[in-house]
C-alpha positions in Angstrom: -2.4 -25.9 -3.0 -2.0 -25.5 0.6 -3.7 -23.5 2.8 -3.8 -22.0 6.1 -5.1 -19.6 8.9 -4.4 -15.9 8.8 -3.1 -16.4 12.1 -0.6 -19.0 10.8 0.8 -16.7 8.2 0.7 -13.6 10.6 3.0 -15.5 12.6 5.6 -17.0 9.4 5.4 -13.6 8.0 6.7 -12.0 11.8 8.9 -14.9 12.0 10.5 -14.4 8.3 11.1 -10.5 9.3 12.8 -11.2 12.2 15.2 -13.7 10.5 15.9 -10.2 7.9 16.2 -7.8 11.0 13.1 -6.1 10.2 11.4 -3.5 12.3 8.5 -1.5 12.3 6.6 -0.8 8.4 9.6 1.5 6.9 11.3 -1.3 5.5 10.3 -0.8 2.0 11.9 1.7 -0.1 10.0 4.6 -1.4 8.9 4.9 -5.1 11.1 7.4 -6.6 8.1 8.3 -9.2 10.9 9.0 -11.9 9.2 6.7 -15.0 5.7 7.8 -14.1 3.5 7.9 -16.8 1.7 11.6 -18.1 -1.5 9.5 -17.0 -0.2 8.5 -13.4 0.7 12.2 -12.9 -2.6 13.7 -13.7 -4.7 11.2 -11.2 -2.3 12.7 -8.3 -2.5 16.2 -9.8 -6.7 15.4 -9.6 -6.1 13.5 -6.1 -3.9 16.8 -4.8 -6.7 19.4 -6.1 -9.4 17.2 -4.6 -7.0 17.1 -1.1 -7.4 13.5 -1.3 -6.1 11.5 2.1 -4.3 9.3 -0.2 -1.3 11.4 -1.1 0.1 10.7 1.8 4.0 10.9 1.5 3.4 10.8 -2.5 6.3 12.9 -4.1 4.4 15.1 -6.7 7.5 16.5 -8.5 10.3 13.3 -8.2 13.5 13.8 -10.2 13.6 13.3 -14.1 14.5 9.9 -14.9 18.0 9.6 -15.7 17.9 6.7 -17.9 
C-alpha cells in the first residue's frame, strides 16, 4: 500500500477536478430520495421535529419511485 500526505492528495484531488472542469462543491448530483426506505423517512421526520441542522437541502417529500 502506498501512502501519502494530506497535502499530496489535496493537491491530486484539485488537480483531477480541474482535468473534469470542476468548480466549486455543487458538482455532485442531489439524492432524489425516491427508494427511501419507511425507516430512512422516519429518522428525517424525527430529525425535522427536532429542527435538526442536518436537513439541510434534504427533500422530505421526493417523487414516488417510478420503477
Amino acid at each position: 500500500m502506498r501512502t501519502i500526505d494530506f497535502e499530496t492528495f489535496a493537491k491530486q484531488v484539485a488537480a483531477r477536478k480541474a482535468e473534469l472542469g470542476l468548480t466549486g462543491d455543487n458538482y455532485v448530483p442531489r439524492n432524489s430520495g425516491r427508494r427511501r426506505t419507511p425507516e430512512k423517512r422516519a429518522i428525517l421526520a424525527e430529525l425535522k421535529r427536532m429542527n435538526s441542522p442536518f436537513l439541510v437541502g434534504v427533500d422530505l417529500d421526493p417523487p414516488a419511485d417510478e420503477g
